[in-house]
N, C-alpha and C positions, 0 to 999 in steps of 0.2 A: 589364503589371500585376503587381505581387507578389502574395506570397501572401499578405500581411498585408492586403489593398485586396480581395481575391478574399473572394467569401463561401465558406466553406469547408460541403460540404455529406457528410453520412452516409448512407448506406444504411441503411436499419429492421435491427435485428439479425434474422439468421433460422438454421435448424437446430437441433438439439439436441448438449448445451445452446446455447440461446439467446445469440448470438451469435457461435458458433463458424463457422470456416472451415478450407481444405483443410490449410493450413500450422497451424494450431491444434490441427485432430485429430489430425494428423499427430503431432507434439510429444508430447499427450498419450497418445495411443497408446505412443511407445516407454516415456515418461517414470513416468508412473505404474506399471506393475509392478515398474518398479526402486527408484521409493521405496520402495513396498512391502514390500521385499525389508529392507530394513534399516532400518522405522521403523515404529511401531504408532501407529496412528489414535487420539484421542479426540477427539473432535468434537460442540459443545451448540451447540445454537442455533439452528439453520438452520432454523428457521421465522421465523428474521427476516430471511431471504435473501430476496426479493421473484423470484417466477417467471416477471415480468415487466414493462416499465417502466425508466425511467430508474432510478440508486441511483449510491451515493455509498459506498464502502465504503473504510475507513481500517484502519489495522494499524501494530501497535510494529514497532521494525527492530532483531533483533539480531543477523542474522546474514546473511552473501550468499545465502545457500540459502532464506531466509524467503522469497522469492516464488516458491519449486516448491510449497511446502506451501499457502499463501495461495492462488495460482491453482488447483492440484487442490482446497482445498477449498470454492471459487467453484463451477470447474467441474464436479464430482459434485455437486454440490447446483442443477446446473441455466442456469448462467450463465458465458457465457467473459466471461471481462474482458477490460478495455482498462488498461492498468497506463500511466501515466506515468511517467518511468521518464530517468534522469540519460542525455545523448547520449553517452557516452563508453562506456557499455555498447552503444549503436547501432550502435558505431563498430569492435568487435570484428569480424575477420573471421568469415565463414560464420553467428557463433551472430547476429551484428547483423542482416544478412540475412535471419534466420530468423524472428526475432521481430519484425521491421519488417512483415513478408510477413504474419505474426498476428495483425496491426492494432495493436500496440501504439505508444504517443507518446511521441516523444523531446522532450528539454526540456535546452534548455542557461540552465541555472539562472543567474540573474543576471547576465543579460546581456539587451540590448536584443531580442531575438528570443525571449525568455520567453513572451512574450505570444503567440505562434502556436500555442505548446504548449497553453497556457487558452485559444482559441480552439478546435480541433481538441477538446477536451472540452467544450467548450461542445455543439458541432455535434453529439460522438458523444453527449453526453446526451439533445439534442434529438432526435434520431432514436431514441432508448431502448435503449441499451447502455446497460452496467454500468459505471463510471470504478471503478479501483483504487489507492490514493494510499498510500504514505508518509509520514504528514506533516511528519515531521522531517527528512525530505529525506537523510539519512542513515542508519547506524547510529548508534545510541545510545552515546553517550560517560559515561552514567553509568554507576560503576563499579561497579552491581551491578546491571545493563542494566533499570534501569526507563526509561519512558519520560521524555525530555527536552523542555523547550521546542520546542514546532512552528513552523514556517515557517507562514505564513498562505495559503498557496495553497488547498488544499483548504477551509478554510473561505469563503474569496474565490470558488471554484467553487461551492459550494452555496450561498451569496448570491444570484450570479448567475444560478443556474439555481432558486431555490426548492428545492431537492430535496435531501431528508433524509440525513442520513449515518448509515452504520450500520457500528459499530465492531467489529472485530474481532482478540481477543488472541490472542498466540501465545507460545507458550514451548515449548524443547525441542530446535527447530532450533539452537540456540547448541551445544548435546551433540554434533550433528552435525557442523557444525561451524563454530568455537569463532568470536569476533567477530575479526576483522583474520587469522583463521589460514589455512593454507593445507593442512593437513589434514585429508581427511572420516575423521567416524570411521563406520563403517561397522556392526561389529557391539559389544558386544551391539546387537541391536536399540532404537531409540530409540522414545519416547515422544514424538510431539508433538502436542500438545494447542489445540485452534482452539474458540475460545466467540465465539459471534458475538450482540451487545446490541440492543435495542431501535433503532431507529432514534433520531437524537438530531432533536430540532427548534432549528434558529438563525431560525427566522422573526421573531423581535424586532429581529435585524439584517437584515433585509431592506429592500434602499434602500441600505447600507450599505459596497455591497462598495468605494468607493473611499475610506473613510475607515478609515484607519492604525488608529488607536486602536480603533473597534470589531472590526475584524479581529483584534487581540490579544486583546479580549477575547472576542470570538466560537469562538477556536482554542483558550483556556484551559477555555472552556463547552465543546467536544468534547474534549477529549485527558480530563479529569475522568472521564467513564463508562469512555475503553477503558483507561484505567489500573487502573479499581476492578476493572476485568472481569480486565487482568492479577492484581490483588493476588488476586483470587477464585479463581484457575487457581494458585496460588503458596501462599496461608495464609498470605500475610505483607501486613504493612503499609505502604505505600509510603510514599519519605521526606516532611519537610511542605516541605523545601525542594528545588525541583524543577528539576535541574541546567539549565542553561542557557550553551548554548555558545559564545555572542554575547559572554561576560564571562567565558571560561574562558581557560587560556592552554595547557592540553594542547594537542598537534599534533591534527590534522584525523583521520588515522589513526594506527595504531599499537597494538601491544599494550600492557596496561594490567597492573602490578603489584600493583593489586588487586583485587576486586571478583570476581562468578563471569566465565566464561569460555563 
């Protein structure tokens, strides 16, 4: 029987925080005093983190480093995530291993096996873990890294599962370092900045999740809060035209001649 025919089933998150495990603490333990070391906290919000219970938590992507900040600032506030998360990061010797072993899901996007990934979040939601999502399935190709059109999976997951998303901005990580770069910058010490919003409610698309058209608009109804929440961490205005890279002909990566870094 595959695994896709298999019901696929979760254990109840347990430890503190809530959801963590050996290989989890582990990580965190080394990981966190060393961000530390070269980045200064600000962080609002976290009484919208839910201290337990299923949740749905979404964040911008500006940078490859944005999920050491996003996950520490899940886990100090009480919750390891489950990060879904591209297979080709899986696939990395030793660090794939490590965070596979963390309970995190791998997802080979756009391909017929997509669907095991939204399964395996479905099961860890049902059993009341924390899901961690990207929605843009990438970094941000707008060239002044606001957030771009989202892929519909995360909105398709809280369809599915009922359960509220709760958005969270980030900025700062890009300083460290920069979007497509390949050097950290280390000191001066960086600022980065985590505001975590309201939970957002899609239960008007509920019923919905296999229909295209509401998923588009159900993903434009979330990306709207964690955008205003970035423009809010920012003092600036986000564009009214909101890049989209379905209709772009930039390469997929790459660094970019304009925009910040």
């Amino acid at each position: 029987m595959s695994e896709e025919q298999q019901e696929i089933v979760y254990a109840p998150p347990t430890g503190h925080p809530l959801g963590t495990n050996r290989a989890f603490t582990t990580c965190a333990r080394i990981l966190i005093p060393i961000i530390g070391l070269f980045t200064k906290r600000d962080w609002t919000g976290t009484k919208n983190i839910p201290a337990t219970g299923p949740a749905i938590v979404i964040s911008n992507h500006v940078s490859y480093v944005d999920v050491l900040f996003f996950a520490q600032f899940l886990y100090l506030n009480g919750r390891a995530p489950r990060f879904i998360g591209k297979k080709s990061v899986f696939d990395i010797p030793i660090i794939g291993r490590i965070i596979l072993a963390a309970g995190q899901i791998p997802v080979n996007r756009e391909t017929a096996t997509a669907n095991t990934a939204l399964a395996h979040a479905v099961a860890a939601l049902k059993a009341g873990h924390l899901i961690g999502i990207y929605p843009e399935g990438t970094l941000t190709r707008d060239e002044n890294l606001w957030p771009m059109v989202a892929k519909t999976g995360a909105a398709r997951l809280a369809i599915l599962t009922q359960t509220p998303i709760i958005p969270v901005a980030a900025w700062g990580p890009s300083k460290v370092l920069p979007r497509y770069g390949k050097r950290v910058h280390f000191f001066p010490r960086t600022k980065v900045t985590l505001r975590a919003g309201a939970p957002i409610d899609l239960s008007v698309w509920y019923g919905k999740a296999d229909d295209q058209a509401a998923l588009v608009e159900a993903t434009a109804f979330m990306m709207k809060p964690l955008t205003e929440l970035l423009a809010s961490i920012r003092g600036e205005i986000p564009p009214e035209i909101i890049f989209d890279p379905r209709t772009s002909d930039l390469p997929r990566t790459g660094n970019f001649k304009k925009g910040k870094k």
